[in-house]
PDBQT receptor file of N, H, CA, C and O in Angstrom, charges set to zero:
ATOM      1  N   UNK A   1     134.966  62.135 -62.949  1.00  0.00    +0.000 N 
ATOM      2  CA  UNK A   1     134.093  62.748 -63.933  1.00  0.00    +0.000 C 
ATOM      3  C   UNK A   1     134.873  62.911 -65.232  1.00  0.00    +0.000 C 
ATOM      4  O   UNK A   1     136.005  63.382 -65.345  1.00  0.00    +0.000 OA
ATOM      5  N   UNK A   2     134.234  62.533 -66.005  1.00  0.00    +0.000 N 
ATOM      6  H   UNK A   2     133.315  62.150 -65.913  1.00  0.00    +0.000 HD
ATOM      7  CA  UNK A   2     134.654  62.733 -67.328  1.00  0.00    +0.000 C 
ATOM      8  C   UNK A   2     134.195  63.553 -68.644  1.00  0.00    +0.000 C 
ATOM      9  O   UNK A   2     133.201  64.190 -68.294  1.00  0.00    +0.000 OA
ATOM     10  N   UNK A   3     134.402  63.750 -69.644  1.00  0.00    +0.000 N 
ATOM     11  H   UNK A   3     135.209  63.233 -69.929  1.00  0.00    +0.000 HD
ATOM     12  CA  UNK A   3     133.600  63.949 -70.712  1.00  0.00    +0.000 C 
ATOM     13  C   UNK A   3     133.934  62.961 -71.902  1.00  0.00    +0.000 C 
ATOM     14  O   UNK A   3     134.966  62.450 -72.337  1.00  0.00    +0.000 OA
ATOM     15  N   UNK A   4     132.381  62.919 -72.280  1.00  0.00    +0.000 N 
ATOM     16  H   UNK A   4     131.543  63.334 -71.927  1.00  0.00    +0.000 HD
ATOM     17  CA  UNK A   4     132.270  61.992 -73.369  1.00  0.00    +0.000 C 
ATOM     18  C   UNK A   4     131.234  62.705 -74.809  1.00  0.00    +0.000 C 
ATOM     19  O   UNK A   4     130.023  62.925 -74.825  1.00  0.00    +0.000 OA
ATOM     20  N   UNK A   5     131.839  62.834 -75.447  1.00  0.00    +0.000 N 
ATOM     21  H   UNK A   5     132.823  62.656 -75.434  1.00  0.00    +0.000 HD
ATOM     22  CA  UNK A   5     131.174  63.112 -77.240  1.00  0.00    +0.000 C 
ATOM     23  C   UNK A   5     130.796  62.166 -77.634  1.00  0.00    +0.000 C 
ATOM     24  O   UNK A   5     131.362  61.074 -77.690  1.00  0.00    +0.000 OA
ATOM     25  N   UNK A   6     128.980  62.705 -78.216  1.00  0.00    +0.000 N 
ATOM     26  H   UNK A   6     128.520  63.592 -78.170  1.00  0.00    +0.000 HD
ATOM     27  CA  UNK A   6     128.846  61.121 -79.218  1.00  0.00    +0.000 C 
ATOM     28  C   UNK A   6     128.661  62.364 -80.190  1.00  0.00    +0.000 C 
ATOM     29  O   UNK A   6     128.394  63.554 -80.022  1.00  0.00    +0.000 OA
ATOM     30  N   UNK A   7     128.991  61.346 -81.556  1.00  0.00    +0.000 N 
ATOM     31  H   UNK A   7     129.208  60.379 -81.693  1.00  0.00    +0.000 HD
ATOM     32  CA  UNK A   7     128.580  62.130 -82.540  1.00  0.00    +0.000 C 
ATOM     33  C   UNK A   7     127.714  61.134 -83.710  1.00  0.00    +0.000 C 
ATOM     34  O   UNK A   7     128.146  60.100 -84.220  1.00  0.00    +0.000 OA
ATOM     35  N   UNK A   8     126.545  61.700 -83.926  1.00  0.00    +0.000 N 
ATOM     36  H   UNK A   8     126.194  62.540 -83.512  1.00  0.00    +0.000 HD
ATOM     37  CA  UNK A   8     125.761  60.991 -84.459  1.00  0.00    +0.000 C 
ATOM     38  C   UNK A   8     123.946  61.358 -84.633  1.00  0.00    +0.000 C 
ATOM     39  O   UNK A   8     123.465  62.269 -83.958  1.00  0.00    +0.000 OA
ATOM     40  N   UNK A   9     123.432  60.879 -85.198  1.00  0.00    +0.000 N 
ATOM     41  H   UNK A   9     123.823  60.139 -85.746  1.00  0.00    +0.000 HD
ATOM     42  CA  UNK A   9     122.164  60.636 -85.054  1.00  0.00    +0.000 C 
ATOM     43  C   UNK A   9     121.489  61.124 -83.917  1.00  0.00    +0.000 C 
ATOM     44  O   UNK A   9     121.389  59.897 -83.914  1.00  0.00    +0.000 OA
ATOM     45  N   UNK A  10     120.981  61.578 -83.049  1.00  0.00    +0.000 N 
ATOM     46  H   UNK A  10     121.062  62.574 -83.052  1.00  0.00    +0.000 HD
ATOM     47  CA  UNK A  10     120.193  61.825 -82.021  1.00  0.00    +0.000 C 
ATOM     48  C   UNK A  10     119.004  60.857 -81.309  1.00  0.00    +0.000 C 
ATOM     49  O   UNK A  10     118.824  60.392 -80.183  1.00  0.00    +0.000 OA
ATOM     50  N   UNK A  11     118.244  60.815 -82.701  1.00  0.00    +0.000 N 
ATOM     51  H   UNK A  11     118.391  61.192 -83.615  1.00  0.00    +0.000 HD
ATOM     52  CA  UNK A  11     117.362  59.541 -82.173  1.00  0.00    +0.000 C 
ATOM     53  C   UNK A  11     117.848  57.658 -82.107  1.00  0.00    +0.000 C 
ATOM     54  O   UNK A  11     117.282  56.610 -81.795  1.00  0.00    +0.000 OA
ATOM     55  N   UNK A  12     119.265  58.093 -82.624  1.00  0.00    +0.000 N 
ATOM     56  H   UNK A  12     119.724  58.945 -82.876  1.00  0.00    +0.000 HD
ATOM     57  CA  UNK A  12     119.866  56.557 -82.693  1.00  0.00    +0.000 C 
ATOM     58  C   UNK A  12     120.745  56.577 -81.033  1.00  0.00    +0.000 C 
ATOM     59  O   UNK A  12     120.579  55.765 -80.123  1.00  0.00    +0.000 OA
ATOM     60  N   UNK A  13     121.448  57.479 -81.046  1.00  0.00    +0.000 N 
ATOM     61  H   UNK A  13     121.583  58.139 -81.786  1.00  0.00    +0.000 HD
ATOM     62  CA  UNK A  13     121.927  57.998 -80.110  1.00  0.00    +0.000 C 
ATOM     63  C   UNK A  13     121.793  58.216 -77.994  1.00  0.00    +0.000 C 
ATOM     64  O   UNK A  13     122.442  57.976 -76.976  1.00  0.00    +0.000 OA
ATOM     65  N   UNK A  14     120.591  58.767 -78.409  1.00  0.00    +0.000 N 
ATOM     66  H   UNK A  14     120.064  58.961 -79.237  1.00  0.00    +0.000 HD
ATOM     67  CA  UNK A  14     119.560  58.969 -77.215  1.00  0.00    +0.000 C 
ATOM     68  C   UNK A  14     119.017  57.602 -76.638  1.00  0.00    +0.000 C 
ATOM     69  O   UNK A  14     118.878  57.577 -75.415  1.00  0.00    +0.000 OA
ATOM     70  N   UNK A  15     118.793  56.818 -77.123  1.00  0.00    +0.000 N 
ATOM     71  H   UNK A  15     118.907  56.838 -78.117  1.00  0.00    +0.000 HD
ATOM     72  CA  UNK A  15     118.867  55.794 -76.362  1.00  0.00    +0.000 C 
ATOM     73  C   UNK A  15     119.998  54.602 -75.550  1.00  0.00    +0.000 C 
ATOM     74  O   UNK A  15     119.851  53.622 -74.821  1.00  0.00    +0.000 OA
ATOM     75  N   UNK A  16     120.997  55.240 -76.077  1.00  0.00    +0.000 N 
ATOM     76  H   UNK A  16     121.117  56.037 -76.669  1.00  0.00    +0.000 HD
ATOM     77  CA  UNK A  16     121.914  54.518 -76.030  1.00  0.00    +0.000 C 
ATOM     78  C   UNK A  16     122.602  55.229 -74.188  1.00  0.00    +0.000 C 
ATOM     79  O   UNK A  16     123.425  54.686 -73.451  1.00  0.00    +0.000 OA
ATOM     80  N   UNK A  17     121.885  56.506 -73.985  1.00  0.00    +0.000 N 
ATOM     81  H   UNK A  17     121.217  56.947 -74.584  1.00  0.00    +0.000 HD
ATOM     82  CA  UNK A  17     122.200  57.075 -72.996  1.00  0.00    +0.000 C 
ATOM     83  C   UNK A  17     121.369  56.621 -71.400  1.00  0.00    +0.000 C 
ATOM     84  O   UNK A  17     120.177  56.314 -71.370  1.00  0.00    +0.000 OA
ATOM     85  N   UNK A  18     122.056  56.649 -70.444  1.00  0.00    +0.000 N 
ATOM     86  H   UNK A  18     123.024  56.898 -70.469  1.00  0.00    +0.000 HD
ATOM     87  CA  UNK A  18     121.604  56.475 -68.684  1.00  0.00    +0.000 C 
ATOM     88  C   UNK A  18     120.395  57.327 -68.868  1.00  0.00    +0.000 C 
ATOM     89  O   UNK A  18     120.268  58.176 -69.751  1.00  0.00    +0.000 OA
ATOM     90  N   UNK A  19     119.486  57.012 -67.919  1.00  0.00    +0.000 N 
ATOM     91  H   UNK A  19     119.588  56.323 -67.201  1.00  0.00    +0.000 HD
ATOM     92  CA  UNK A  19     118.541  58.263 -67.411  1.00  0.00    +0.000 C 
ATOM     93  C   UNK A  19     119.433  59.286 -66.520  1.00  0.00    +0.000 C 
ATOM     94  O   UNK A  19     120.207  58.797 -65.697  1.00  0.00    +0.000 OA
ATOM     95  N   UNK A  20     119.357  60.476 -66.642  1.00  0.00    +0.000 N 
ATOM     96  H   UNK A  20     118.728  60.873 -67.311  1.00  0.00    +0.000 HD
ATOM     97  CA  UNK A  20     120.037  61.333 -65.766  1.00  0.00    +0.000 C 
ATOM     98  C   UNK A  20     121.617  61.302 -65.648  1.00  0.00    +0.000 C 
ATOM     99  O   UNK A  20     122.135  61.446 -64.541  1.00  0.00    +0.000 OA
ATOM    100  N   UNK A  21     122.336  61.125 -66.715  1.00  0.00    +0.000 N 
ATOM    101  H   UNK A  21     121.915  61.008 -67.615  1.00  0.00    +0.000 HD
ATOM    102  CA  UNK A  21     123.466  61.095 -67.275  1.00  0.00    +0.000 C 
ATOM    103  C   UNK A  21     123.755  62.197 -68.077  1.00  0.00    +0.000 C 
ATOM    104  O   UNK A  21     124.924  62.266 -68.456  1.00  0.00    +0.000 OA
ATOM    105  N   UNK A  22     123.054  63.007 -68.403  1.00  0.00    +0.000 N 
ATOM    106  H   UNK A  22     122.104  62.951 -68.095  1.00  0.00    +0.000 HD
ATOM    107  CA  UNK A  22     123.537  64.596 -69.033  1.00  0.00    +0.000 C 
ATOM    108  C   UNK A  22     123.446  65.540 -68.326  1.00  0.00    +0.000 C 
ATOM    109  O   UNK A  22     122.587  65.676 -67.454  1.00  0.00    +0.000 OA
ATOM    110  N   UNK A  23     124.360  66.365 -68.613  1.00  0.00    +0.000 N 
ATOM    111  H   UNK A  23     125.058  66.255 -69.321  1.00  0.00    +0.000 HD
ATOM    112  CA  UNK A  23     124.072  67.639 -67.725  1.00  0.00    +0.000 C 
ATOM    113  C   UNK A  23     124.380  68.692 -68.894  1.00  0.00    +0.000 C 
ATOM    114  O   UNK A  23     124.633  69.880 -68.691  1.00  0.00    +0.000 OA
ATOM    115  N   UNK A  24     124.320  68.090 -70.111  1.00  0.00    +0.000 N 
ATOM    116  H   UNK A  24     124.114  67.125 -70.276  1.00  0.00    +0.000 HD
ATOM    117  CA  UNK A  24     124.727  69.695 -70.963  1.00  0.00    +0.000 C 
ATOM    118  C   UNK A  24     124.674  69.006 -72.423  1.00  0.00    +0.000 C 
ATOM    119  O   UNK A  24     125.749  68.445 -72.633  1.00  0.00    +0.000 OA
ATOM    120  N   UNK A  25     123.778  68.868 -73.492  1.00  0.00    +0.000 N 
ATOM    121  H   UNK A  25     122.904  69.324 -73.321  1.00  0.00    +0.000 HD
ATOM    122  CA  UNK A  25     123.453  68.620 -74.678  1.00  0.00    +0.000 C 
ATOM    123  C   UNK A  25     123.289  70.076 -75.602  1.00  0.00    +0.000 C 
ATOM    124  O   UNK A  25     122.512  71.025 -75.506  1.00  0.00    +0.000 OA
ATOM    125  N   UNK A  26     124.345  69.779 -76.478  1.00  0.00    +0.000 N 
ATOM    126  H   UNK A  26     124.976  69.008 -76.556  1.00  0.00    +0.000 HD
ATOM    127  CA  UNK A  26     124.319  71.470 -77.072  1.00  0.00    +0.000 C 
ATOM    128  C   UNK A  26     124.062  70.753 -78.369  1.00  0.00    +0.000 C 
ATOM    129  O   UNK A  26     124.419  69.609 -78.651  1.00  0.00    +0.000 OA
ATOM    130  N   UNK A  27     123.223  71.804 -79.299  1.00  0.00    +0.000 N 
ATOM    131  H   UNK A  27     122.933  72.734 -79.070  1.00  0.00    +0.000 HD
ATOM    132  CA  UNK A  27     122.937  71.408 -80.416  1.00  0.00    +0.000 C 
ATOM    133  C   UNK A  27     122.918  72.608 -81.573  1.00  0.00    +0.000 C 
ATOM    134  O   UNK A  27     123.228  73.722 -81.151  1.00  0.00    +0.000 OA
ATOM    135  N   UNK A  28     122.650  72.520 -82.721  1.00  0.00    +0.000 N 
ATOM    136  H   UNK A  28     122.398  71.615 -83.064  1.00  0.00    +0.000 HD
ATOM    137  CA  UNK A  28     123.022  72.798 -83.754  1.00  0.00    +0.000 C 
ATOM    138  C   UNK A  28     121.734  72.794 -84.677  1.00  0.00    +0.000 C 
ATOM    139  O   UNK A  28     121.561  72.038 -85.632  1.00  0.00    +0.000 OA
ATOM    140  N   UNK A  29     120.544  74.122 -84.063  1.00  0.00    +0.000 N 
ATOM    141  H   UNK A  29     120.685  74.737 -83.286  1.00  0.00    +0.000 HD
ATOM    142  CA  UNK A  29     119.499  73.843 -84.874  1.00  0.00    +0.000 C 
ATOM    143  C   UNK A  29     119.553  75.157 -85.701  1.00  0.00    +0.000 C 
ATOM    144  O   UNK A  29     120.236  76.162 -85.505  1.00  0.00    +0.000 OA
ATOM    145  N   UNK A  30     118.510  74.838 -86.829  1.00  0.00    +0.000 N 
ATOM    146  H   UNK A  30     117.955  74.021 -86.988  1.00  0.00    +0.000 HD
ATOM    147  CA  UNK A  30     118.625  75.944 -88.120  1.00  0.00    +0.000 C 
ATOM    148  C   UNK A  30     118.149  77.520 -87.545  1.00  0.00    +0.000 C 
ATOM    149  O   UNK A  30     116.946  77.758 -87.435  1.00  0.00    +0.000 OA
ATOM    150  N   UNK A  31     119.191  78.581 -87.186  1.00  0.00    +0.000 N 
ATOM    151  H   UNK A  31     120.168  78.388 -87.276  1.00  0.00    +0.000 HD
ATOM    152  CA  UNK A  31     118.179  79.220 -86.124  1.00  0.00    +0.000 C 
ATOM    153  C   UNK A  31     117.633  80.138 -87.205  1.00  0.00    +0.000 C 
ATOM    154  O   UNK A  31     118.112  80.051 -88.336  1.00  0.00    +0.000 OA
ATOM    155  N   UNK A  32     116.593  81.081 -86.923  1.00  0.00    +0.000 N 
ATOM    156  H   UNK A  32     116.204  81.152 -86.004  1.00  0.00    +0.000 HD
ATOM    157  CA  UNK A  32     116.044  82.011 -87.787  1.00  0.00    +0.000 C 
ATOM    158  C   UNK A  32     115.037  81.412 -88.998  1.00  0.00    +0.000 C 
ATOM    159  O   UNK A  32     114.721  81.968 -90.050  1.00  0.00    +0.000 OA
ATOM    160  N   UNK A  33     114.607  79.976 -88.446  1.00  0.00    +0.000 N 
ATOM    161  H   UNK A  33     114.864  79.525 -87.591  1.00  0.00    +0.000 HD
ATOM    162  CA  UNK A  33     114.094  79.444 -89.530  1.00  0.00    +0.000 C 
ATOM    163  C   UNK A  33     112.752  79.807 -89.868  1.00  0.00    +0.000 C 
ATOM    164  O   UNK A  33     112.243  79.585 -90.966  1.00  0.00    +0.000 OA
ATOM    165  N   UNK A  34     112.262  80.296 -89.028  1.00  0.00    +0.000 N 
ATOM    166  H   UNK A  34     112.676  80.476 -88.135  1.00  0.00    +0.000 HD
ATOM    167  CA  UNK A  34     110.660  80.969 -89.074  1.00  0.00    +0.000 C 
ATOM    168  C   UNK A  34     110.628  82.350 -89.582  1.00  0.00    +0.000 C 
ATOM    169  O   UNK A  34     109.669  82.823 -90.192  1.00  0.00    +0.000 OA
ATOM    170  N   UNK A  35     111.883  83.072 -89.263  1.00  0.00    +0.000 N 
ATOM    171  H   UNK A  35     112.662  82.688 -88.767  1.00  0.00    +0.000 HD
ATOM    172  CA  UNK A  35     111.907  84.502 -89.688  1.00  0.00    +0.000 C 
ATOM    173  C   UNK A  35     111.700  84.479 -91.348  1.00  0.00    +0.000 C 
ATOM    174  O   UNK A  35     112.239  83.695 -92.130  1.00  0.00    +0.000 OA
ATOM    175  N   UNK A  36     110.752  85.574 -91.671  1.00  0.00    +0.000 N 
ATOM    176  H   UNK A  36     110.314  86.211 -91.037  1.00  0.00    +0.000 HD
ATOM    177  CA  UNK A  36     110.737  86.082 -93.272  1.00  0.00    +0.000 C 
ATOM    178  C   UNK A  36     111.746  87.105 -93.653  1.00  0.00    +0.000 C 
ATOM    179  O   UNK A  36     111.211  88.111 -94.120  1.00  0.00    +0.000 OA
ATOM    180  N   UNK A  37     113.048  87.155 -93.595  1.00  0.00    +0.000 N 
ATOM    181  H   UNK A  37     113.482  86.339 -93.215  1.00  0.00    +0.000 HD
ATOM    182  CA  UNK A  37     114.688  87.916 -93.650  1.00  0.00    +0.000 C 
ATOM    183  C   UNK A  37     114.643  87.731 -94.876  1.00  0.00    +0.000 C 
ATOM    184  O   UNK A  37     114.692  86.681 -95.517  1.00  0.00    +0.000 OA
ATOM    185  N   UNK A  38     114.507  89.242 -95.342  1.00  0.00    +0.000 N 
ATOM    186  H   UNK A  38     114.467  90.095 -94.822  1.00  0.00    +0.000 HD
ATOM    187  CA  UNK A  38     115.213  90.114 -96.586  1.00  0.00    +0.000 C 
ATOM    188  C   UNK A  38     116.297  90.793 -96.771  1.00  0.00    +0.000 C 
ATOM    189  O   UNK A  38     116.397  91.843 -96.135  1.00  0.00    +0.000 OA
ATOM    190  N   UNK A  39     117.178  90.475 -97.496  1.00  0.00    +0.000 N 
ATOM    191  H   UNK A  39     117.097  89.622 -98.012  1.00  0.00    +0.000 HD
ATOM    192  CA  UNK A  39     118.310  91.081 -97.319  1.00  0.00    +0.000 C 
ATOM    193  C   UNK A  39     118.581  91.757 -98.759  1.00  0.00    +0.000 C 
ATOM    194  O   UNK A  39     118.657  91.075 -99.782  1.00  0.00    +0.000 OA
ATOM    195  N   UNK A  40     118.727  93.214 -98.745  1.00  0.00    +0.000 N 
ATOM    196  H   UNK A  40     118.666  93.768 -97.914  1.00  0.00    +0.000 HD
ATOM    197  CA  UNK A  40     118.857  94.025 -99.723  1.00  0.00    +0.000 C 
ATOM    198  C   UNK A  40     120.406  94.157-100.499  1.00  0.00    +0.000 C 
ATOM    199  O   UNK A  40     120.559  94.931-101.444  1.00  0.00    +0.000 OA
TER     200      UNK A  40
């Protein structure tokens, strides 16, 4: 067992992957993006 990083694109990416070859995709989305946050 190994680990392997891609770094890149997602939708370029994702195909390039096995079916059932991940067990852990961490990502990096804008969080709080729906919240209306005022900051005084």
């Amino acid at each position: 067992m190994g680990i392997r990083i891609l770094l890149g694109d997602c939708r370029d990416k994702l195909n390039t992957l096995q079916d059932g070859s991940v067990d852990l995709f961490p990502t990096d989305p804008p969080y709080a993006i729906s919240r209306d946050v005022q900051i005084a």
